[in-house]
Phi, psi and omega in degrees: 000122175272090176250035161298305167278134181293328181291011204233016126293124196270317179227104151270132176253103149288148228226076225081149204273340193299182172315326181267329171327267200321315188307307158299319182292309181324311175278334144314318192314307226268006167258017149082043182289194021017075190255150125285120182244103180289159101234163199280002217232104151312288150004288174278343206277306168323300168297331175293312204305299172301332168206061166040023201188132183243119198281311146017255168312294204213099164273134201065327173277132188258114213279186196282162179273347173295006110343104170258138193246180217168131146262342178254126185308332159270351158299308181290341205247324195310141210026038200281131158269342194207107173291130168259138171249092188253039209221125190324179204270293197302330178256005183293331188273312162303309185305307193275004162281326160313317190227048163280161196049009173260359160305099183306173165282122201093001149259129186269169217227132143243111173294124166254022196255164192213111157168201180198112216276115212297155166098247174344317171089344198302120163292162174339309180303278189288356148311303178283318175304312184292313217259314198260355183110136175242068162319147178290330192285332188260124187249151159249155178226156149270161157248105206215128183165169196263098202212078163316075221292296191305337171300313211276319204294345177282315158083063168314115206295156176200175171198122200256174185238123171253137166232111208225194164245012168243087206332308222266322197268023175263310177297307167252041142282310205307330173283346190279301180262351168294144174183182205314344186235009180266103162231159197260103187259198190221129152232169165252016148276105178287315171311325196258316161303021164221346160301276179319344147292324177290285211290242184025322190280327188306296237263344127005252181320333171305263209335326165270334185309293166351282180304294167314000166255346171072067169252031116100169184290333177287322178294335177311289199289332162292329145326293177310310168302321158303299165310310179295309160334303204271319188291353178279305164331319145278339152297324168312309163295337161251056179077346143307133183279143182305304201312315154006288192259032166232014180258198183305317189261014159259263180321295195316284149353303172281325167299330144320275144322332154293347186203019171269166195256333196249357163297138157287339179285308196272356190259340182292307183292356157311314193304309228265337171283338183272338163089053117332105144323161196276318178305323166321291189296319188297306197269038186254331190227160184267025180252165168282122180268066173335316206282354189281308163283345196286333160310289163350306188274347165309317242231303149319292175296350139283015159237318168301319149294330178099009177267110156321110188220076183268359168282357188258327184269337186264352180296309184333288182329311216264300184306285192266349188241350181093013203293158162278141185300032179241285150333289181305320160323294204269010178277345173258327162291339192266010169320190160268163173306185169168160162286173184259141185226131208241126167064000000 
């Protein structure tokens, strides 16, 4: 599928309602795509539908009325050249089951989702790939980068990653989303752009315990550089190129996360260092803490690789074992020396 040019687009469907649904649909629109925007909540589809706006989500912003919005699956799909998959990592599978066998062949699927799907270990790509059919003809791309949803709706300089293992469908998401404040770069590692949006939500939540213990900015920061080592390490081990994870959709990405007031990943481990419960904290917001199940699956595939992850095994501890987040801390300063070692 050929989307460089945009007028020679019929449809783009996204495929959730939530903050990045609405955000990517916002951005197509305004590259003059024809978009659809689906969610499974009739309810809430309704409410977008009238009025234009999810208080929910993006309070005050108003999407455009050429965004045609849908609860419905063939409505969302019709004359579709391209699927967006905006949809938490953990729902990905129930959703899309909705619309196996309604995908034609030859539309191609771009993931904006950041996890890796409990049980299975599957990243996004391949999630989607397993429920709708992975035909030889249908290519997946990520969309992946430190992409703030209220900052884009301002339309804030950013920057994304489109990643496919195919150059030409990499190149044309990359012409589909880019505009005056987007840009858009091109890899052919999909793996490793779509590991680093996951593993990034774990060490997030590290990132917040921190600030919720107030052990101050040095600790942060050291913090953030050690969560990058160990996840390159596990990219690494599975085939993923390091440098990956010193580009926009590692560093860039982690860094973001790590230190917006408004993530959700850094605002749950903030909660959970002031001494929140995690049950507690989940049932106070109405947002999905991707980074919260992703652990669990992080934390498998570094035992199934053989990689040494210890900001990742003590974010667990802290999430699923009861350790206190203080405990954990010093159970990670009280490690043995070593040299520093990267990837």
């Amino acid at each position: 599928m050929k989307v460089q040019d945009r007028s020679a687009i019929r449809r783009v469907a996204v495929i959730g309602d939530g903050q990045m649904g609405i955000v990517l649909a916002m951005i197509l629109d305004f590259g003059q795509a024809p978009v659809t925007l689906w969610g499974r909540s009739a309810e809430h589809i309704v409410n977008l539908q009238c009025h234009r706006m999810s208080e929910r989500h993006l309070p005050g912003v108003r999407i455009p009325e050429t965004i045609t919005i849908t609860a419905d699956e063939d409505e969302a799909l019709r004359d579709a050249d391209l699927v967006v998959c905006a949809v938490p990592t953990q729902f990905i599978r129930p959703v899309f089951k909705r619309f196996a066998g309604r995908i034609p062949p030859g539309v191609g699927v771009v993931s904006a989702s950041k996890g890796i799907e409990n049980g299975t270990l599957l990243r996004p790509t391949c999630v989607i790939a397993e429920v709708i059919g992975d035909g030889a003809d249908r290519e997946y791309a990520t969309l992946c980068g430190p992409t703030i949803a209220e900052e884009l709706t301002h339309r804030l300089p950013a920057t994304m990653v489109a990643a496919c293992a195919s150059h030409d469908f990499a190149v044309a998401v990359q012409a589909l989303f880019t505009t005056p404040w987007m840009r858009i770069y091109t890899l052919t590692d999909l793996l490793g752009v779509e590991l680093a949006g996951a593993t990034k939500n774990v060490i997030a939540i590290a990132a917040g315990i921190v600030d919720g213990l107030q052990l101050g900015y040095n600790a942060k920061s050291a913090l953030l550089a050690r969560g990058l080592a160990e996840i390159t390490r596990l990219g690494v081990a599975m085939g993923a190129s390091a440098e990956t994870f010193f580009g926009i959709a590692g560093v860039g990405d982690l860094a973001t996360t790590c230190f917006s007031p408004v993530g959700r990943n850094r605002s749950c481990g903030e909660a959970l260092g002031r001494g929140r419960s995690l049950a507690e904290y989940l049932h106070s917001t109405q947002s999905v803490v991707e980074g919260v199940a992703t652990t669990q699956s992080v934390m498998a595939l570094a035992r199934q690789h053989q990689v040494e992850m210890p900001i990742t095994e003590a974010v667990h501890a802290v999430l699923f074992e009861d350790l206190p987040p203080k405990q954990a801390i010093a159970m990670l300063m009280e490690r043995e020396s070593k040299p520093e070692r990267i990837g």
